[in-house]
C-alpha positions as CSV (number, residue, x, y, z in Angstrom):
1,X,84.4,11.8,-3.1
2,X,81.1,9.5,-3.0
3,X,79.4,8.9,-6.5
4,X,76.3,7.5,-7.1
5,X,76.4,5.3,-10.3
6,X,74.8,2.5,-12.4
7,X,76.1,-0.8,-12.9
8,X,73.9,-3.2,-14.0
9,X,70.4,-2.9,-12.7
10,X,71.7,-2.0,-9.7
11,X,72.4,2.1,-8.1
12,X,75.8,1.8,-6.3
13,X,77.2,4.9,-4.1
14,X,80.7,4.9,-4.3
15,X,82.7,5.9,-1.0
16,X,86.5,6.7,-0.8
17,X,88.1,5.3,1.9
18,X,88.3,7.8,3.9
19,X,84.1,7.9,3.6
20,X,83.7,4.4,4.1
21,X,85.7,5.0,7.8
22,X,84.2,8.0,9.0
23,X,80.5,6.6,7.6
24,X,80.9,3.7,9.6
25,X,80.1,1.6,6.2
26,X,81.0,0.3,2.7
27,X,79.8,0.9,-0.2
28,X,76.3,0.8,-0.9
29,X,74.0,-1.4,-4.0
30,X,70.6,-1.0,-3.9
31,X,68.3,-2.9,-7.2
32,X,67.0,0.2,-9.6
33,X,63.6,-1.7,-9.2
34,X,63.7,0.1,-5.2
35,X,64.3,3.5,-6.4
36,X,61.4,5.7,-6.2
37,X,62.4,9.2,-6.6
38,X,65.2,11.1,-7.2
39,X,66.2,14.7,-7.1
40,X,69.0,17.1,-6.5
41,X,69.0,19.4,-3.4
42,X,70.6,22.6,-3.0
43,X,70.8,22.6,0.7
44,X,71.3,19.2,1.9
45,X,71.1,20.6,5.5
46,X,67.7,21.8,5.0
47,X,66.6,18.5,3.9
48,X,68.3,15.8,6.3
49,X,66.0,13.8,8.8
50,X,66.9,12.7,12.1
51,X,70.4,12.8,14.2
52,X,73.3,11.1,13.5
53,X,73.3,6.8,14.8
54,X,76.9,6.0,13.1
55,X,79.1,7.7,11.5
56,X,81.0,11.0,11.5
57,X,79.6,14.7,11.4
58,X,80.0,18.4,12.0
59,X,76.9,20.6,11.7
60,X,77.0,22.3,8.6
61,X,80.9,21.1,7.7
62,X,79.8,17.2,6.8
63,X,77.9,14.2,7.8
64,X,78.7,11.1,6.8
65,X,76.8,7.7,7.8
66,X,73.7,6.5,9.0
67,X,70.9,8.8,10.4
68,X,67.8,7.9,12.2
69,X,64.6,9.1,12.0
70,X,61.0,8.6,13.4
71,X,59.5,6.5,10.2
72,X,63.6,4.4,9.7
73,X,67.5,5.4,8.4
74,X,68.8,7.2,5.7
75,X,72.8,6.9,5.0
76,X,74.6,10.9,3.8
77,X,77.4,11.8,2.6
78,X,76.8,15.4,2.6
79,X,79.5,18.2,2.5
80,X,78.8,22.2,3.1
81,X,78.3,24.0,0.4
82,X,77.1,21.4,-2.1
83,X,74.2,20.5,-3.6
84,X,73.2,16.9,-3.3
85,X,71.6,13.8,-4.8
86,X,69.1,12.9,-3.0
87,X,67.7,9.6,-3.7
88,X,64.5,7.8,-2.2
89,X,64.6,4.0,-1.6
90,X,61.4,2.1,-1.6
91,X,62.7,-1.0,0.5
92,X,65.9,-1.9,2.1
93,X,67.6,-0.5,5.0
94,X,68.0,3.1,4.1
95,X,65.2,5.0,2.6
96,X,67.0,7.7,1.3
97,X,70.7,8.0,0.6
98,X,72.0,11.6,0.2
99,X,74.9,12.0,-1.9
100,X,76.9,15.8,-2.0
101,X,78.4,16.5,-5.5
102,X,81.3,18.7,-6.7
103,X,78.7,21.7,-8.4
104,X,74.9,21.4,-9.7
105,X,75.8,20.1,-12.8
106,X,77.7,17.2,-11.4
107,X,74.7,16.5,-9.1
108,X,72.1,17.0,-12.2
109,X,74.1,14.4,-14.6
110,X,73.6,12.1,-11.6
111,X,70.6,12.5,-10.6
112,X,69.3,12.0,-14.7
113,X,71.3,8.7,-14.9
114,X,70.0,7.2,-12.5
115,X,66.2,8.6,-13.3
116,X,66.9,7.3,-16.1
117,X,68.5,3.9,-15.2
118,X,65.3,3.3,-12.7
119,X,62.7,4.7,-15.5
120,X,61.2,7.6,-13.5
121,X,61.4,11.4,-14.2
122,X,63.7,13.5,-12.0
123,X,61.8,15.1,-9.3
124,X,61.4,18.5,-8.6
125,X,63.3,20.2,-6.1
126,X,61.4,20.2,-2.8
């Protein structure tokens, strides 16, 4: 299952193999300096932008990879069911990555470490 952690002073999301193949990608670093918000999401499906570009997904089952959008990409790893990370990029390729975790309290211990990692307060839920 993808994780979002910190190494370092950079936010890395973690992907299993089986992720990385049916995301069409590898892992992902991004500097902490780039992250502008962060904040868990209940209903990931309510919150996605765009359609599927690469990668692998069933409508409310899972989408993994890269979606595009009219203002760029965001990369999810979004299962049904979960609530997700939801983390806002302020340069780079993706400019949010969407990350499902096991329950709400996994997803809110990640979301605070990397708030806190990247010095900024955990959003609200939108």
């Amino acid at each position: 299952m993808a994780t979002l952690r910190v190494d370092g002073d950079e936010l890395v999301l973690d992907l299993s193999w089986r992720e990385k193949v049916a995301g069409f990608h590898g892992s992902l670093r991004s500097p902490l300096s780039w992250v502008r918000s962060v904040r868990v999401v209940s209903d990931p499906w309510l919150e996605m932008r765009g359609w599927r570009m690469a990668g692998f997904a069933i409508p409310r089952a899972f989408a993994f990879g890269t979606r595009r959008h009219g203002d760029g990409y965001d990369f999810t790893v979004v299962r049904s069911g979960r609530p997700a990370v939801n983390v806002e990029l302020s340069e780079g390729r993706f400019q949010w990555l969407m990350v499902s975790a096991g329950d709400s309290e996994e997803a809110a211990a990640q979301a605070a470490e990397v708030a806190a990692a990247a010095g900024i307060r955990v959003s609200e839920s939108g």
